[in-house]
N, C-alpha and C positions, 0 to 999 in steps of 0.2 A: 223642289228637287235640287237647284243649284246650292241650295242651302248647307247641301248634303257634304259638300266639297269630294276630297277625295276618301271612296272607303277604304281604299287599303292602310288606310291611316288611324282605323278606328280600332277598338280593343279586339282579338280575334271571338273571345268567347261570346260577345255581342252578337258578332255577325255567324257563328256556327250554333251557339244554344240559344240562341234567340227568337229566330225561325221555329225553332221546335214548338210551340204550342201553335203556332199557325199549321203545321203539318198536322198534328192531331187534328186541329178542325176541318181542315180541307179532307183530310181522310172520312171524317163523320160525313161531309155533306154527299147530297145525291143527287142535286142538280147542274146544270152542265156551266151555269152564269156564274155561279159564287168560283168556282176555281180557278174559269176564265179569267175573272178579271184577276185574280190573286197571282197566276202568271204575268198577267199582263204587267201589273204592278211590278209585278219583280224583276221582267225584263225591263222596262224602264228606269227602275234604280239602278241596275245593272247596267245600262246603257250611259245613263246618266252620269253619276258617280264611281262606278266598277272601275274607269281608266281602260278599256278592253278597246281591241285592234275594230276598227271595223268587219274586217274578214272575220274573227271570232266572232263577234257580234249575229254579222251572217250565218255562221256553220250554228251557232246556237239555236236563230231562228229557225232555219231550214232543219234543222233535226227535227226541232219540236214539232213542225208541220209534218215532218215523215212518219215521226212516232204514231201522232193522232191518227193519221190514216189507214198507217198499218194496224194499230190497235182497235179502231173501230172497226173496221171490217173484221178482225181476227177474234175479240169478243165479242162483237156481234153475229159472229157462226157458233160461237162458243154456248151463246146463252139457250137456253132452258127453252123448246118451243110452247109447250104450256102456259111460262110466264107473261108472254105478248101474244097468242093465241086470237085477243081480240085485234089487233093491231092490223094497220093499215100491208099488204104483202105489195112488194115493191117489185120485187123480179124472183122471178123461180127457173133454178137449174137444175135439169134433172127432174127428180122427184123432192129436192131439199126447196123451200121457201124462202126471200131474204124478208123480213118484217121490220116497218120502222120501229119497233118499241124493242126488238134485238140491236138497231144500229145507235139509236136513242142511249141502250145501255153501256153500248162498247165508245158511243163517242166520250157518254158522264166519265166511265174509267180512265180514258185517255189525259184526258184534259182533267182530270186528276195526278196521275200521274206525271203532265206536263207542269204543273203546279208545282208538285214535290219536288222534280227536278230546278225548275227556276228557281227555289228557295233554299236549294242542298248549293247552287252555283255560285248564289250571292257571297255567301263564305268560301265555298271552295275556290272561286277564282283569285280571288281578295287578300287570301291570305297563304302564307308559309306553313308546313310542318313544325317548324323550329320554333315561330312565333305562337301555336296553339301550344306548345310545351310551355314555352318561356308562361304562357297567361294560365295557363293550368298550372305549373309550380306556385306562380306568385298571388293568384286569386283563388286558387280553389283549394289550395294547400295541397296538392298531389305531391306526392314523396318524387324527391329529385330522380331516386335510384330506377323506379317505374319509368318517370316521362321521358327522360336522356337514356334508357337503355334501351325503350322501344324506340325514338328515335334513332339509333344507332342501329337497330336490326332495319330498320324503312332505308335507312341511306345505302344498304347492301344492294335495292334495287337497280341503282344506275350505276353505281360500281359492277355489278353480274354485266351490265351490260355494255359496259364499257371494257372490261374482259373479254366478252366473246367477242366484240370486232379485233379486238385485237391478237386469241388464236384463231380466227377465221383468214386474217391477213397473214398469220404464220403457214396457217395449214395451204393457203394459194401459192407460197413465194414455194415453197418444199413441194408441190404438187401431189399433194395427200391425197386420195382417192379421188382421183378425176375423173371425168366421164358427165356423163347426162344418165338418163332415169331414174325410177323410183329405189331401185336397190342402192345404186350410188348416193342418192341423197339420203337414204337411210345411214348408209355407213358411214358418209360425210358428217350426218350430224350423232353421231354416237361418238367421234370421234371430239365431240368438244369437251363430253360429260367430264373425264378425266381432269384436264388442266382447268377446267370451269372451276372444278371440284376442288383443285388443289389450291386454284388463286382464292377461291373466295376461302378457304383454311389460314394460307397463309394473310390475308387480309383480316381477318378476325382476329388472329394471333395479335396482327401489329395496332388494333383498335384497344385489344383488350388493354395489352403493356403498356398504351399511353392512357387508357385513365387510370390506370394504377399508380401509374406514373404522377398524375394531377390527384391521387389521394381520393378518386371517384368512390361513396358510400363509405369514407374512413368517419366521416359526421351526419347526423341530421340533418343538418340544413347546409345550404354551399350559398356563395353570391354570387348573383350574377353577372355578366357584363354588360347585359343590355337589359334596360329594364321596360316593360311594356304595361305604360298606365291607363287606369281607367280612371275615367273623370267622366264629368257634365256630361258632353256633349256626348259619352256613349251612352248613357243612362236615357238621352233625348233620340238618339238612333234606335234604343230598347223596345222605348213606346212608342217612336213611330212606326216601329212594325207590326204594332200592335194594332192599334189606332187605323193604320193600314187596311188592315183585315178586317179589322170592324166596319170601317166605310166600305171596303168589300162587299159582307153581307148584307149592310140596310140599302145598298144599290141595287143588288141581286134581290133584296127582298120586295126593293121597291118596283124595278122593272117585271117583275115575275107574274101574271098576269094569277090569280086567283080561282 
């Protein structure tokens, strides 16, 4: 693992399409051990190599613990009584039964979908927006005008909302619909649509004229300024998630009693 050094330093598409056929397989399986450990795995690199806060690290674990919970119990209400019919009934409320082979199948889902997550994180925490563009232009040959223009619609999210604190702070200094309850707060926030509407206009306006300006989609191709390479060591980050997963399964295949 220390080997790993740091992964925010590896190629982005490594760490976002890389994962990808580990997720197919973890979606194929149906036992609760092969995806455990496939999280487990992946919080560990993550922990390891990710560079993440401790606290992160925390709200990471403790989500996943809450996820599994919740979803066990809530597909294990969900499941089919028919399909666990023979199973052992654990507690009954009401006239509804709880069956282990219901909680059995809501825990498999969970801890599936705690897997997909651990493995969507490894990249998403790891890396930039800007950096998945830069390594999607330059490796995968994606047309500049696509990846920098959807980039440029993504960057309107934190501009919206760096906008509205600041007519929220217009609309307190001027005492625009003041009061308490639900009518006031209705009208208080109708009243952001307007200049939201207008700034994120006039912000599009002034995005669009500077890459006009920079001769944006005047060529095929454009240079970069920052170039994001791929070598060795991501080719060996490649297969160890691969490799990963594999000792995954011959563990689970091997602990899995017959």
């Amino acid at each position: 693992m220390n080997g790993l050094g740091d992964l925010r330093t590896y190629n982005p598409l490594v760490k976002v399409l890389g994962p990808v056929p580990v997720m197919v397989y973890v979606v194929t399986t149906r036992d609760v051990l092969t995806p455990a450990l496939v999280a487990l795995g992946a919080f560990a690199v993550l922990a390891v190599a990710g560079r993440q806060s401790p606290r992160v690290l925390a709200a990471i674990a403790g989500g996943a613990a809450a996820l599994t919970v919740v979803m066990t119990f809530s597909f294990g209400l969900l499941t089919d009584p028919a399909l666990v019919a023979d199973t052992t009934v654990l507690a009954t409320v009401g006239g509804f039964e709880v069956r282990s082979g219901a909680l059995a199948t809501g825990l498999a889902t969970a801890v599936r979908t705690v897997a997909l997550m651990m493995l969507v994180l490894l990249g998403g925490l790891t890396t930039s927006g800007a950096d998945v563009v830069r390594a999607m232009t330059q490796q995968l040959h994606l047309p500049y005008r696509v990846g920098y223009a959807a980039l440029a619609a993504l960057r309107f999210v934190p501009r919206f909302g760096h906008e509205l604190e600041v007519i929220r702070g217009a609309h307190r200094v001027r005492g625009v619909a003041p009061g308490r309850g639900p009518v006031v707060a209705v009208r208080r926030q109708a009243g952001y649509v307007v200049p939201l509407l207008a700034g994120g206009i006039r912000h599009a306006e002034r995005v669009s004229l500077a890459m006009d300006a920079r001769g944006f989609g005047a060529h095929p191709t454009r240079t970069e300024r920052t170039v994001v390479p791929f070598g060795a060591r991501d080719v060996v980050l490649l297969l160890s998630f691969w490799a990963g997963a594999a000792a995954c399964a011959v563990l689970a295949a091997t602990l899995t009693p017959a």
